[in-house]
C-alpha positions in Angstrom: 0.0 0.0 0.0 1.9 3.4 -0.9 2.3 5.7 2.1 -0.1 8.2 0.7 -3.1 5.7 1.3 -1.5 4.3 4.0 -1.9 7.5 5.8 -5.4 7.9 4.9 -6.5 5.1 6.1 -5.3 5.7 9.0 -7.0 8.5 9.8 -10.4 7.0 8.2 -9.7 4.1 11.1 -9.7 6.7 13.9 -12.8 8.5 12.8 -14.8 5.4 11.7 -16.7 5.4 14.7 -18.6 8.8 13.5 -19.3 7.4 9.9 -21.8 5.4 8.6 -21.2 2.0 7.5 -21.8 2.9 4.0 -19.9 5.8 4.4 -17.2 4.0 5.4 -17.6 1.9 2.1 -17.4 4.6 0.2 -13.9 6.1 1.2 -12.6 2.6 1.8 -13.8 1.4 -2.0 -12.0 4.6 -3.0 -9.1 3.9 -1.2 -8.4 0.4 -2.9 -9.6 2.7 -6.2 -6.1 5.2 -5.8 -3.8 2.1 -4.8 -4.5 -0.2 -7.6 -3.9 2.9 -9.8 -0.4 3.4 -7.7 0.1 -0.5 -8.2 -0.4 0.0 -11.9 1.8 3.2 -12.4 4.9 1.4 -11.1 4.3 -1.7 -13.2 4.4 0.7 -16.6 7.2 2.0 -15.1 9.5 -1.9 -15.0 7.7 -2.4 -18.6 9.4 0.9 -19.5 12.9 -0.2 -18.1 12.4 -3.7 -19.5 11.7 -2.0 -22.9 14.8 -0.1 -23.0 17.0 -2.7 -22.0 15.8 -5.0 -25.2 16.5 -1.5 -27.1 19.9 -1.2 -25.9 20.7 -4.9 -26.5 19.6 -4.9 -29.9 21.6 -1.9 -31.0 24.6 -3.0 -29.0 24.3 -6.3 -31.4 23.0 -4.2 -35.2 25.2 -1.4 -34.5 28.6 -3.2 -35.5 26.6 -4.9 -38.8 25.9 -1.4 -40.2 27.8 -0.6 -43.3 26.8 2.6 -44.2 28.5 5.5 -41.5 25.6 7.7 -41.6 23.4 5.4 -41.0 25.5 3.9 -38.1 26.2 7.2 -36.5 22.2 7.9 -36.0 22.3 4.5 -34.5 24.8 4.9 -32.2 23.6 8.6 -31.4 20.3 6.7 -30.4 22.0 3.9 -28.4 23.6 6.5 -26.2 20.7 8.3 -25.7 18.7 5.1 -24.1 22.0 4.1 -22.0 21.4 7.4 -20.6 17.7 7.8 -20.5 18.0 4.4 -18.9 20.5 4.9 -16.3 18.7 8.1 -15.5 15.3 6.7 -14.6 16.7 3.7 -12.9 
């Protein structure tokens, strides 16, 4: 459970006593509503780092293949910006 809802619901267990039960529902259903979406956030964010590592391995394996030196130097210019983009958000 991130911290965030963590907190809330601790304060929703102090003052339950002066809620309704259907109250209560209501912010606790909400609750499990902002955590799954917390859950879900952090799960794009391994897909992203996965993603980027299979970019980076690929163009570590292309890059030496490429004849033409343009066409390697965009390449390369775009495996060093993924190492880095990579590194950054790790």
């Amino acid at each position: 459970m991130n911290s965030n809802v963590k907190n809330i619901f601790d304060i929703i267990e102090e003052i339950k006593q002066n809620i309704t039960d259907n109250q209560y529902k209501i912010i606790m259903d909400n609750l499990m509503v902002l955590n799954k979406k917390q859950e879900e956030n952090e799960e794009t964010d391994e897909d992203t780092i996965d993603e980027l590592h299979r970019q980076i391995i690929f163009l570590n394996s292309y890059i030496p293949t490429i004849k033409d030196e343009n066409l390697k130097s965009v390449f390369t210019r775009r495996l060093f910006m993924l190492q880095c983009y990579s590194v950054e958000i790790s």
